[in-house]
C-alpha positions in Angstrom: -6.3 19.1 2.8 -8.6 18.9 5.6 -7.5 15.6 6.9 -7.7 15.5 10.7 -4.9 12.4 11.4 -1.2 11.7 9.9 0.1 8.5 10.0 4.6 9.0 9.9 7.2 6.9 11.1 9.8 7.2 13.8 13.3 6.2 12.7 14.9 3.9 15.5 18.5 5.4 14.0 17.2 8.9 14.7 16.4 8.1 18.2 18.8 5.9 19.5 21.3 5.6 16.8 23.7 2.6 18.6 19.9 0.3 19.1 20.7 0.1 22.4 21.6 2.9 25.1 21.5 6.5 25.2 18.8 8.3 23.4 19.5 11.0 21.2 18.1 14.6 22.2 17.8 15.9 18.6 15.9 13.3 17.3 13.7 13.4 19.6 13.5 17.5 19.0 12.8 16.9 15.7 10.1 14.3 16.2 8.2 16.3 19.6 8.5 19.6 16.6 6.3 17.5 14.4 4.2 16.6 16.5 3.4 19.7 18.7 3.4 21.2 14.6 0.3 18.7 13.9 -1.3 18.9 17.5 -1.2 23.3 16.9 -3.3 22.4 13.5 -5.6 20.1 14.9 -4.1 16.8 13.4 -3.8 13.5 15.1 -0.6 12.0 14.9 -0.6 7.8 14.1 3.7 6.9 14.8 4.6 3.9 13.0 7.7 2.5 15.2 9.3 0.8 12.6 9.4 1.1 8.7 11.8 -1.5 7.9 14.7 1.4 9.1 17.1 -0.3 11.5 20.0 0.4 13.3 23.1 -0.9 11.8 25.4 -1.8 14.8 22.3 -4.3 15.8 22.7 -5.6 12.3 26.8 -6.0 12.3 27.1 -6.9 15.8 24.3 -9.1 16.1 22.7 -9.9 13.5 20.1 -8.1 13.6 16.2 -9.8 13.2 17.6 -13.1 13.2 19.0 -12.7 16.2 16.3 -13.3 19.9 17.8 -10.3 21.8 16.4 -7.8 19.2 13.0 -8.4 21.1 13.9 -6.4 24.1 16.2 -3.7 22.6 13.0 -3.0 20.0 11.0 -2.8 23.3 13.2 -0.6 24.9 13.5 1.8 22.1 9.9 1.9 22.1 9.8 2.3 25.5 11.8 5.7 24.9 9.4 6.5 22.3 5.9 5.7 24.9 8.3 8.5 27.3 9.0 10.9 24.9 5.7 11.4 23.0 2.9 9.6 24.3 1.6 12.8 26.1 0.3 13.6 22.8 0.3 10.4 20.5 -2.7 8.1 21.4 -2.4 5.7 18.1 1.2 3.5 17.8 1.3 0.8 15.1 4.3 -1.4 15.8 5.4 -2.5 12.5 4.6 -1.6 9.1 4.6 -4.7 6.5 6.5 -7.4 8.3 5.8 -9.4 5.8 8.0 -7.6 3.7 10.9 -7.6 6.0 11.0 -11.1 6.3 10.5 -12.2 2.8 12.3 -9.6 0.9 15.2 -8.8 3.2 15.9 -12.4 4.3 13.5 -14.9 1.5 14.8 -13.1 -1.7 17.1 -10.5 -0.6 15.4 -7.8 -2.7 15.8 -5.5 0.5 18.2 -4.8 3.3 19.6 -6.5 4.8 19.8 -8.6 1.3 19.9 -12.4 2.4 18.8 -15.2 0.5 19.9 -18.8 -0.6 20.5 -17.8 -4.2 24.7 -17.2 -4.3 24.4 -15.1 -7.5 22.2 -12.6 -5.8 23.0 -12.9 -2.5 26.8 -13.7 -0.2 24.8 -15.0 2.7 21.6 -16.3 3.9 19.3 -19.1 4.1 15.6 -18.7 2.2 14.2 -21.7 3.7 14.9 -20.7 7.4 15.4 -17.2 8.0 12.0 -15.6 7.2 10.5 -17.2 9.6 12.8 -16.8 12.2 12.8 -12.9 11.5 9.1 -13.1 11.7 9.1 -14.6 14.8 11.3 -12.7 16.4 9.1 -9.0 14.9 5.7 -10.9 16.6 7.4 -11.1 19.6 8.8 -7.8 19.7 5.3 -6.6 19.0 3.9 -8.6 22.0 6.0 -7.4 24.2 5.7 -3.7 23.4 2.2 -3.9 23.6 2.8 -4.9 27.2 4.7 -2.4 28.1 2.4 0.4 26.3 2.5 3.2 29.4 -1.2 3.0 31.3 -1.3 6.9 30.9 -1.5 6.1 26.5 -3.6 3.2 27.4 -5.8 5.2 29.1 -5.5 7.7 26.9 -9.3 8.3 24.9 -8.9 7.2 21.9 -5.4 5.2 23.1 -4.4 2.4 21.2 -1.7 -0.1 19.7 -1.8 -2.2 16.4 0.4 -3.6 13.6 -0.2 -2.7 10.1 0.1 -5.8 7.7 0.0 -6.0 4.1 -1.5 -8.3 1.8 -3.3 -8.7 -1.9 -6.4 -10.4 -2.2 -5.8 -14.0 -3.9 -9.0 -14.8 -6.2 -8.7 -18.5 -7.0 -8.4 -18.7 -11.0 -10.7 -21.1 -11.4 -13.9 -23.0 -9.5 -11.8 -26.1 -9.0 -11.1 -26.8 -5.1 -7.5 -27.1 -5.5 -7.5 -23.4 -6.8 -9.5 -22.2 -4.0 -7.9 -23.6 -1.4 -4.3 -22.4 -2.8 -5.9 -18.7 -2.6 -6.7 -19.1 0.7 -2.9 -20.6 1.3 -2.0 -17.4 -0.1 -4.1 -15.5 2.6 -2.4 -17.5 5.5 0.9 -17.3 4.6 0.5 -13.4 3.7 -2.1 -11.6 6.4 -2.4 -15.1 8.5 1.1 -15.3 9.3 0.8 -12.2 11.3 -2.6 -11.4 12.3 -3.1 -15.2 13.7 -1.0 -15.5 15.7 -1.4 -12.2 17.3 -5.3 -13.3 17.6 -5.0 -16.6 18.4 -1.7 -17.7 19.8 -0.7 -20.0 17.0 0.8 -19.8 13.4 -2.0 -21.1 10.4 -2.3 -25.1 10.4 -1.2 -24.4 6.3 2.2 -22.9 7.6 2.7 -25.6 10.3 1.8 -28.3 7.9 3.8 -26.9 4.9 6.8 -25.2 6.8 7.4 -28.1 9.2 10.0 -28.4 11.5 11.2 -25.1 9.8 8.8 -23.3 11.4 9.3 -21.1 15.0 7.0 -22.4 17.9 5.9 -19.9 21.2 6.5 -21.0 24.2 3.1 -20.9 26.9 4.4 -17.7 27.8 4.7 -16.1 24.2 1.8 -17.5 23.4 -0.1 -15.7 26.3 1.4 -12.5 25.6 0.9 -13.0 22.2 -3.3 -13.6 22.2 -4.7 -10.4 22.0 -2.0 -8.4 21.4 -3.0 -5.4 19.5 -5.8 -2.8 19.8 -6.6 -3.2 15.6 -5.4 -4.9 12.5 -3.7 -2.2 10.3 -4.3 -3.2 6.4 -1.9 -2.0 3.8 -3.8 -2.8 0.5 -3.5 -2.1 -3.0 -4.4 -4.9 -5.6 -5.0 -8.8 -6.4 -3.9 -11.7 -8.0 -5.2 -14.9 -9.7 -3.8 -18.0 -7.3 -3.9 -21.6 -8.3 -1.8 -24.1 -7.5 2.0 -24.2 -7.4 4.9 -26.4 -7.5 5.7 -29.1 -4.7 9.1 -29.0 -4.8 11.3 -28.5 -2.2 11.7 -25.8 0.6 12.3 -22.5 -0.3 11.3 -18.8 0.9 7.6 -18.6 2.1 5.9 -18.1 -1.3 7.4 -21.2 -2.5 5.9 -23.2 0.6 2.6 -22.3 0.0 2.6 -24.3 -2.9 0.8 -21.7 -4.3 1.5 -19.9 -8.2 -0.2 -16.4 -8.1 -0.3 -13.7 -11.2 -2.3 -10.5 -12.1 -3.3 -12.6 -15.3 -5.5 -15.5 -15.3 -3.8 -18.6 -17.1 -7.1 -20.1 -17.8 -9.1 -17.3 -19.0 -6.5 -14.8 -19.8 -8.0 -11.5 -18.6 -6.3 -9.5 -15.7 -7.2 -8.5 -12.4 -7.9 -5.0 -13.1 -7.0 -1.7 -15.0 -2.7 -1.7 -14.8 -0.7 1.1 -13.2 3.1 2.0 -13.4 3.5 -0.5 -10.6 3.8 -4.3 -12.5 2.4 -5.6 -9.3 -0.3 -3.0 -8.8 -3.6 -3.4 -10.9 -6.7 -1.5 -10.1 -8.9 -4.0 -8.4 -11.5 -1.7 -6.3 -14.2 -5.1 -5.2 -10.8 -6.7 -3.6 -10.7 -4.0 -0.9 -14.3 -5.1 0.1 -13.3 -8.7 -0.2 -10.0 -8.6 1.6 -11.8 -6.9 5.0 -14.5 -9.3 4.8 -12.2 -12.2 4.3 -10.0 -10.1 7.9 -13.7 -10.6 9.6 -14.7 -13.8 8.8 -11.0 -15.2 9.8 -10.7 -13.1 13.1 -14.4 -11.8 13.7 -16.7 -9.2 13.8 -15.2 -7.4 16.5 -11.8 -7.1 15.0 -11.2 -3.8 14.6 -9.6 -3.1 11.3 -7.7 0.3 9.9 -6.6 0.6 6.5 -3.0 1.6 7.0 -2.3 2.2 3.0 -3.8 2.6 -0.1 -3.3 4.1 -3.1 -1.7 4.1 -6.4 1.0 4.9 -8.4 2.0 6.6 -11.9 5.1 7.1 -13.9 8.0 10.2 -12.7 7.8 11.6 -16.4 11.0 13.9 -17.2 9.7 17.1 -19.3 6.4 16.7 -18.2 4.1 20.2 -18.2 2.9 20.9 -14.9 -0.8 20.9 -16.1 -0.1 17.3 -17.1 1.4 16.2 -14.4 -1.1 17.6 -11.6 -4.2 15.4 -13.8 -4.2 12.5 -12.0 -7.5 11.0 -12.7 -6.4 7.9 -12.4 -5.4 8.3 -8.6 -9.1 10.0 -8.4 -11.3 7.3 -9.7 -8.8 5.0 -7.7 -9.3 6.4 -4.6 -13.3 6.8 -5.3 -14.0 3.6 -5.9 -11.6 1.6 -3.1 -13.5 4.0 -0.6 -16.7 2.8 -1.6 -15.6 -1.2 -1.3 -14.8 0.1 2.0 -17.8 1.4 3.1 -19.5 -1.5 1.2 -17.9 -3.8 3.8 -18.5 -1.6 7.0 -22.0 -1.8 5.9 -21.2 -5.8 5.8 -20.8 -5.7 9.3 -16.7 -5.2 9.2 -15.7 -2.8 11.8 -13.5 -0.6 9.9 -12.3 2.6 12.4 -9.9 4.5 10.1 -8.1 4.9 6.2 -5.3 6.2 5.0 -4.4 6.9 1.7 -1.0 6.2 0.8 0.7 8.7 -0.2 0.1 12.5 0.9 2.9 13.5 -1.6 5.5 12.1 -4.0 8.4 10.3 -2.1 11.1 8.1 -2.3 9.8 4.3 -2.9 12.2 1.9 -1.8 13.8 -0.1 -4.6 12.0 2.1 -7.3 14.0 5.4 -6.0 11.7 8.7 -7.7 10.6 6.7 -10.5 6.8 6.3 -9.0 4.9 8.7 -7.9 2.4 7.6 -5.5 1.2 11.0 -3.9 -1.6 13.6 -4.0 1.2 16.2 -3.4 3.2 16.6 -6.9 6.8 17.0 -5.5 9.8 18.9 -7.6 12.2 16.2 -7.1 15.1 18.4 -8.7 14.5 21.6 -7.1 16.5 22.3 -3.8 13.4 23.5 -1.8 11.0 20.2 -3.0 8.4 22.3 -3.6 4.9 20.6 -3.5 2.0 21.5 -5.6 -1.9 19.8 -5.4 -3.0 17.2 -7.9 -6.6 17.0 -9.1 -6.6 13.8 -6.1 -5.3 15.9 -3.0 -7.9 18.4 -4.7 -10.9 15.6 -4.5 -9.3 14.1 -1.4 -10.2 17.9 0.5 -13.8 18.1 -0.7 -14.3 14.3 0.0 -13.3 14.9 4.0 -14.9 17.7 3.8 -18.3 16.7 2.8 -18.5 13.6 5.1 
């Protein structure tokens, strides 16, 4: 395909399996084969440390996230990872989606380690506390491995260290200021949660103000580390919402304390955000791409470098379908078309974009929706024992595209 970087994740199981302690030599075979593979054919390699894949003895002997001393065993097991392959990895990204880890594993318990407050989904948990203290504990892991990033990568040209954070652009639904200021709730308590305190020490005001005494606080020292911490903002982005505002009842899981109600349909004008996918929460919104990175600059400035970690779309896994069929993905085409150009419209805004990557190269496995979407450029043969792969009209596009520019 032409593509000159390859963004993968390490699993922390694969590479220390207990969390803690002894490293294990074939993971880390299989991960320095990989890499010397892409290095040989002139690709870049971009390690994600952690996609959300944890060691379970750190979950069932210590609870995991929720518990402070995650912060230095995540460090050390990147640590191992800096030792192991930063000879020939100069771009780490910490975390993918924390976001997601902290709302959905711990908020509604729609992913591991499946926590929440509601007793008919969930045997333990607390929505109104936990997300936040699972976030806090993933910023400071990231602060702290930043720190300890090997002057040899640092040095490195080209070395750096960010955190890829995911978020859908909140339109208010209508002019009224109570809508637009519940969109940009939505912001702070989505991106903002993340990316300010990593650029400014200090959750959002909206999160202190509606999360309360509920909410972590950094100590001078974390807050010192913490300021500055990261090289770029990564940005996984798909689609966007109407927001307006939400209910005031009591304390629930992060969406709930933003007061804020958000839905691909606009309740006072009835239209949607964009063309739907096979995704319910993914709606073809191209002009949100440009607004969401010029919403990034204006909230953490010009010179905050910014990488689109994801983007990209999904369709239906069809049973029976013909191959020619399957391979015409023109939706994925015109996707990908016009969310590059709202890209380059907002580099040419002055937004200092430094990479994109399109999400996914080929068909895989996506979380809670198993094989049922297909998000790649790569058709994959799910049922066949090899997996073979086969080019859709996008990863056919995709090649000319890189190759023209």
């Amino acid at each position: 395909m032409g593509v000159k970087h390859y963004r993968f994740s390490i699993s922390w199981p694969r590479v220390v399996p207990e969390g803690i302690g002894a490293v294990n030599d074939e993971g880390v075979r299989f991960y320095n084969d990989f890499i010397n593979e892409l290095k040989d054919n002139g690709i870049e390699p971009v390690v994600t440390l952690y996609h959300w894949d944890l060691p379970y003895p750190l979950e069932r002997d210590h609870g995991g996230w929720l518990n402070n001393t995650i912060v230095r065993s995540y460090a050390n097991y990147a640590e191992a990872c800096f030792r192991k392959f930063g000879d020939r990895v100069k771009t780490w990204i910490t975390f993918a989606e924390p976001q997601q880890i902290a709302v959905q594993g711990y908020g509604t318990g729609g992913m591991a380690p499946g926590r929440c407050s509601d007793r008919t989904l969930c045997s333990v948990g607390n929505s109104t506390t936990e997300p936040y203290i699972v976030a806090h504990n993933i910023l400071k892991a990231h602060s702290l491995t930043v720190q300890i990033l090997p002057p040899e990568v640092q040095e490195a040209a080209g070395g750096r260290i960010g955190i890829a954070l995911d978020c859908v652009y909140h339109y208010a639904a209508d002019e009224t200021r109570a809508s637009k200021n519940a969109a940009q709730r939505g912001m702070e308590f989505a991106y903002g949660w993340f990316a300010d305190p990593i650029r400014y020490g200090s959750y959002p005001k909206s999160m202190r103000y509606f999360v309360g005494d509920r909410m972590p606080k950094f100590n001078r020292k974390e807050i010192r580390r913490l300021k500055g911490a990261t090289d770029f903002l990564g940005l996984d982005f798909y689609s966007a919402v109407y927001a307006w505002p939400g209910s005031t009842a009591g304390p629930g899981i992060p969406w709930t304390d933003a007061r804020v109600s958000t839905s691909p349909r606009n309740p006072r004008t009835g239209s949607f955000v964009g063309e739907p996918t096979s995704s319910k929460w993914l709606y073809v919104a191209p002009e949100s791409m440009k607004n969401m990175l010029l919403w990034i600059k204006n909230r953490y400035g010009k010179d905050a470098a910014v990488i689109v970690t994801e983007n990209g779309v999904s369709e239906y896994n069809v049973k029976g379908i013909t191959m020619d069929k399957a391979l015409c993905d023109v939706q994925r085409v015109n996707f990908h078309k016009s969310y590059l150009q709202n890209v380059l419209d907002a580099k040419n805004n002055g937004v200092n974009v430094q990479g994109y990557f399109a999400w996914s190269m080929m068909d895989n496995w996506e979380w809670s929706q198993g094989y049922t979407q297909r998000f790649g450029m790569l058709y994959v043969n799910f049922t066949h024992p090899l997996k073979p792969r086969y080019p859709k009209a996008s990863a056919i596009w995709f090649k000319n595209f890189l190759a023209s520019s």
